[in-house]
C-alpha positions as CSV (number, residue, x, y, z in Angstrom):
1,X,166.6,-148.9,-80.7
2,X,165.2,-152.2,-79.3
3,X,166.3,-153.7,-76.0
4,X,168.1,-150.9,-74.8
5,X,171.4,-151.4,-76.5
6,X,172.8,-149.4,-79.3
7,X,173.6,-150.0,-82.6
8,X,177.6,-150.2,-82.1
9,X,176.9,-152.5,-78.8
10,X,175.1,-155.1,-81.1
11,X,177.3,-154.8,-84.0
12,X,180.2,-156.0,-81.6
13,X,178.5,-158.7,-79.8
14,X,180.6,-161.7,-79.9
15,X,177.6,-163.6,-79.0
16,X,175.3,-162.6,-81.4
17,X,177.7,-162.8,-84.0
18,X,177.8,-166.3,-83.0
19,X,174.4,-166.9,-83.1
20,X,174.2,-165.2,-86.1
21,X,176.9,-167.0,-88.1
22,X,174.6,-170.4,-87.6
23,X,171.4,-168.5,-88.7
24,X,173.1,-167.2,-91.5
25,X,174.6,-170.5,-92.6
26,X,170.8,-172.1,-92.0
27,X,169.1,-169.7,-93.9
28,X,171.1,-169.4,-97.3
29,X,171.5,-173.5,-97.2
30,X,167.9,-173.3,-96.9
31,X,167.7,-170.8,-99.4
32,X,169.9,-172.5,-102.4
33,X,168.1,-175.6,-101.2
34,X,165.2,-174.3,-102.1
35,X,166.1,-172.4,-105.3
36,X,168.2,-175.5,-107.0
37,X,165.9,-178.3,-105.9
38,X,168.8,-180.2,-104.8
39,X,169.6,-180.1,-100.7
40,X,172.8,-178.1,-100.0
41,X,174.5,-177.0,-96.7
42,X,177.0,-174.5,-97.0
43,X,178.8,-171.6,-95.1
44,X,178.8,-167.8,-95.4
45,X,182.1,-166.5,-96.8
46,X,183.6,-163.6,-94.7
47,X,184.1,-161.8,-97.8
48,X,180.4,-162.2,-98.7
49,X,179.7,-161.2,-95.2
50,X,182.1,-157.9,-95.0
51,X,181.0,-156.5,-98.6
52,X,177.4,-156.8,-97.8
53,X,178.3,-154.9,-94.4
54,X,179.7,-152.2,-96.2
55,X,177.0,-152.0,-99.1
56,X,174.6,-151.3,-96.4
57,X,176.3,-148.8,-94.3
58,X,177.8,-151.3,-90.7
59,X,181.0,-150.1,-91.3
60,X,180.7,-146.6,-90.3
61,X,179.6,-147.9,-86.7
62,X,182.1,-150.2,-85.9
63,X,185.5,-148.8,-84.8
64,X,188.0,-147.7,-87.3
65,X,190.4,-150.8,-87.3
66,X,188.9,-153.8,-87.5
67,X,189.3,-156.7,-90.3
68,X,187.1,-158.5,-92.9
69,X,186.3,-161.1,-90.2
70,X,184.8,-158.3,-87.6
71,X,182.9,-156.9,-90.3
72,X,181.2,-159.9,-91.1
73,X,180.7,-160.5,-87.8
74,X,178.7,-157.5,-87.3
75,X,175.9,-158.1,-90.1
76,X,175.8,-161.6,-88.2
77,X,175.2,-160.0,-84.6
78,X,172.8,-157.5,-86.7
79,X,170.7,-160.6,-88.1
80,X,170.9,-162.6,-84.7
81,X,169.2,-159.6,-82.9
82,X,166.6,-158.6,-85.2
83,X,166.1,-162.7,-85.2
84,X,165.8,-163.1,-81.7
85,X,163.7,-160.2,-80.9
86,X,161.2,-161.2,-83.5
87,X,161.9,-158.3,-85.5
88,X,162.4,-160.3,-88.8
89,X,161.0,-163.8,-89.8
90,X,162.8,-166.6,-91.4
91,X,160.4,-166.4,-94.4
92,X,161.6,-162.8,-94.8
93,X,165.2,-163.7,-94.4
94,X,164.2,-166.0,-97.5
95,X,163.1,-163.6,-99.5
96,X,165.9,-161.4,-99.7
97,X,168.4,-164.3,-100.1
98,X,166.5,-165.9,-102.6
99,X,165.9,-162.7,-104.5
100,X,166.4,-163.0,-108.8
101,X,169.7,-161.8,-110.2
102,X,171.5,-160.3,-107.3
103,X,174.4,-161.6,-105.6
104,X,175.1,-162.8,-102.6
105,X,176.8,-159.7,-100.8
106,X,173.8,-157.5,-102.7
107,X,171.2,-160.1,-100.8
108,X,172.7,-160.1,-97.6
109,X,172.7,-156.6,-98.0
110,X,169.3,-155.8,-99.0
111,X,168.7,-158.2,-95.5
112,X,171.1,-155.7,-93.4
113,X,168.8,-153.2,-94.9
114,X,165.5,-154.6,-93.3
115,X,167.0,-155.7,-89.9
116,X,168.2,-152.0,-89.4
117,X,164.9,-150.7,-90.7
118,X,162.9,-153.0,-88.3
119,X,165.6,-151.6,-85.2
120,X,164.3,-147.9,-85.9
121,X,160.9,-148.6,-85.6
């Protein structure tokens, strides 16, 4: 793990999450931007948030009661860390948000995916 923290520490970082939410919002504006041709800014559901969480496996490292919001919140701290620590690009961000025929909780958590990839290595 990068930085010295582990996985649950990050996954709970209010601050991150934070950061997070506003890179998250950036990004997929940027990304229906670019895919419709017309400029759009938009924000992040929760629910979009907490079901890509679970499809890529957060939930089992955050503790056992916690609600849609603090589920969400933990793929943002995820994608805020792996952000800031140059372990993922905006382009690649992109990519998986912009991807053909998935939805949006299967994009953010084919993203999920790579940010925990990039913290094992």
């Amino acid at each position: 793990m990068k930085n010295g923290q582990n996985l649950a520490q990050i996954l709970t970082d209010n601050g991150l999450a934070q950061f997070g939410d506003a890179l998250l919002n950036f990004a997929f504006s940027l990304a229906l931007t670019e895919t419709t041709g017309q400029p759009r800014g938009t924000k992040v559901s929760d629910r979009t948030l907490a079901d890509a969480a679970v499809l890529a496996g957060l939930r089992r490292h955050l503790p056992r009661r916690v609600g849609r919001g603090d589920v969400a919140n933990s793929l943002e701290a995820l994608l805020g860390f792996v952000w800031l620590h140059k372990l993922i690009t905006l382009d690649e961000i992109l990519k998986c948000l912009k991807a053909e025929n998935v939805s949006h909780s299967h994009g953010f958590a084919r993203l999920a995916a790579l940010a925990l990839d990039r913290l094992e290595k």
